[in-house]
Structures are given as C-alpha cells and as structure tokens.
N, C-alpha and C positions, 0 to 999 in steps of 0.2 A: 226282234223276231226274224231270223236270217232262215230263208225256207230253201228246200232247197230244187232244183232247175228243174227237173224232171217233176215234180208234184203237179200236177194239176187241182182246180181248187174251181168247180163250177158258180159263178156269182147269178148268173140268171140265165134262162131258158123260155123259147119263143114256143109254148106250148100248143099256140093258137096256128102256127106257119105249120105242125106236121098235121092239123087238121083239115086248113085249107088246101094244102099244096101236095102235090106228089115233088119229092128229093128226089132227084136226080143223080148230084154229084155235091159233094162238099170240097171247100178248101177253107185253108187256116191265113188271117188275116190280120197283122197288125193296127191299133187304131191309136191315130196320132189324140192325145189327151195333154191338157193343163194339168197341174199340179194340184190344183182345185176339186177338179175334174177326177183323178186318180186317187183321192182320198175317198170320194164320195164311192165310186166302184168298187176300189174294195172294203166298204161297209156296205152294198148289196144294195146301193139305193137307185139303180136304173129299173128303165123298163122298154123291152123291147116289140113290146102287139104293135104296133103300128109302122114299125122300120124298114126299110128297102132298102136297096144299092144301087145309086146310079153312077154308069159308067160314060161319061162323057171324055173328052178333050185327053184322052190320055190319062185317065184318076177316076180312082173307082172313089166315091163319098157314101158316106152311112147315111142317109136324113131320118128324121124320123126319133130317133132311141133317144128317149129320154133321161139325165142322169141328174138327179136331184143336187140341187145347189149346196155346197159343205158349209155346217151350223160354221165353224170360226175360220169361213173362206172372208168374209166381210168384202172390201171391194175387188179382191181375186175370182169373185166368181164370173163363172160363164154364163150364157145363155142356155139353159137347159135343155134346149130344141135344136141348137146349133147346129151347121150339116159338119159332119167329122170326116177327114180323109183316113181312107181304108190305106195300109203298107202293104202290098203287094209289089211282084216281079211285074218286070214290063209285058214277058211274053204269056204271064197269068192275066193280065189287065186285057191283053189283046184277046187271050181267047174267050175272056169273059164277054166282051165288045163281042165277038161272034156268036158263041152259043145265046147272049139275049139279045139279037138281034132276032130270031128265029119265033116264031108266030105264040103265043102264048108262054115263053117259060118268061123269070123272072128270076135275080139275084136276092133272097133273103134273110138277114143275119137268123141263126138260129141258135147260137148261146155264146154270151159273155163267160170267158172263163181267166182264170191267173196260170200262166204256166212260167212256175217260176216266179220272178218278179212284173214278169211282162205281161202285159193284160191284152189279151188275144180273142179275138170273134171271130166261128164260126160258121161261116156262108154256104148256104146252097141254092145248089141251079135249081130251081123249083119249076113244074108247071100244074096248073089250077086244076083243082079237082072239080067237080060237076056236083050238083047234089045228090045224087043217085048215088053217088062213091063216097061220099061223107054217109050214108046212110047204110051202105054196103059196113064200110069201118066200124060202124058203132055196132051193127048186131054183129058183126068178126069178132070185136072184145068182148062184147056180153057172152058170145059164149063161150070164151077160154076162160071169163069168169065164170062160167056156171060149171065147167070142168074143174075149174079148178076147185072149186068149194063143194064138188062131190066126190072130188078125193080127198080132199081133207079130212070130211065126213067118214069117209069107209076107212080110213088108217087110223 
C-alpha cells in the first residue's frame, strides 16, 4: 500500500493538552522510532495524555507517549515509555530552549499524525490555563451546542 507524500493520515490526538493549555504556537516535528516502534504507530496503538518535550543539551526528547509493543515485535521490542528524540532544525531547537525558558509555557506534543510515510508529531508552545478558563471553555461549547441544535431544529 504505497500512499502518497502529501496525504496526511492523523494516528492519535492529545485531546486532554487543548483542555489544559492555551496553544500558542505549533511546529511539526520528526520522531526518531524502531521498526517495532513504527509498525505499532501505524495501527494507532499509542497514547499521548501524559507527554511533554524536553529541551535540554541541544535535543528536544518526547517522554512521556506511550506506544504499545508490536504482537510479532517478539524480542525487537521497545520499552514502551522510552524517552524518544524529537528531529527538528537546530535554530527550531534553540528557540524552543528560549520561548520555554519563560515563566509558565511548556512544549506539548499534540497529535501523532503519518505524512506520507514519515510519522510526524505535532507540538505546541502551550501555557496553562487556570480553572476559571477551563470553565469559561466548557459553557463557550455548550452554547454553540445549544445554537447549533436550534437550528437544526428550525430548518
């Protein structure tokens, strides 16, 4: 099955990070993967609620995402939890080193997706929302749900 460059094909979504976080800024980010590792991705078996980016020494790492061990990986498998290095530019690395250096934001993957054949996550500069703005959010959607389903109604 030869797919072709330009398709994108989303494998999982950090539903939980546009709850906690206000997005900032996103960028696209290569993630070094086993063979193992890249069979299990795309059959959809990660998960990323709990993942972060840390930028240290020069190398942005994913910790955190979880990707289920492949049934006939046998002794080719990974450590599930493993920390993964992010492929990015050097001068994306640096400014990421800067902008989460800065008092509350935070680098958080926010979807695994296939572009092409290359399996690529999603990052943004996030910084934390308050609960007062999580609660702001939920009656913001309830009521474009309730517009929305009283038009639906009247058409």
């Amino acid at each position: 099955m030869a797919e072709k460059k330009g398709t994108l094909r989303s494998l999982a979504k950090n539903k939980k990070a546009y709850h906690d976080y206000f997005v900032e800024e996103e960028y696209e980010a290569g993630i070094e993967l086993y063979g193992t590792e890249v069979k299990s991705v795309r059959k959809s078996m990660l998960n990323l609620k709990d993942s972060y980016v840390s930028v240290k020494t020069g190398e942005a790492v994913l910790i955190g995402m979880h990707i289920s061990p492949y049934e006939q990986g046998n002794i080719f498998n990974r450590d599930p939890l493993r920390p993964r290095r992010l492929l990015l530019h050097r001068r994306e690395i640096n400014k990421l080193i800067g902008l989460s250096a800065q008092d509350g934001y935070s680098i958080i993957p926010l979807e695994v997706y296939l572009n092409g054949s290359y399996v690529k996550v999603r990052l943004g500069l996030c910084k934390g929302k308050k609960n007062y703005d999580k609660r702001a959010a939920i009656a913001e959607r309830d009521a474009k749900r309730n517009i929305e389903r009283a038009m639906k109604e009247r058409y």
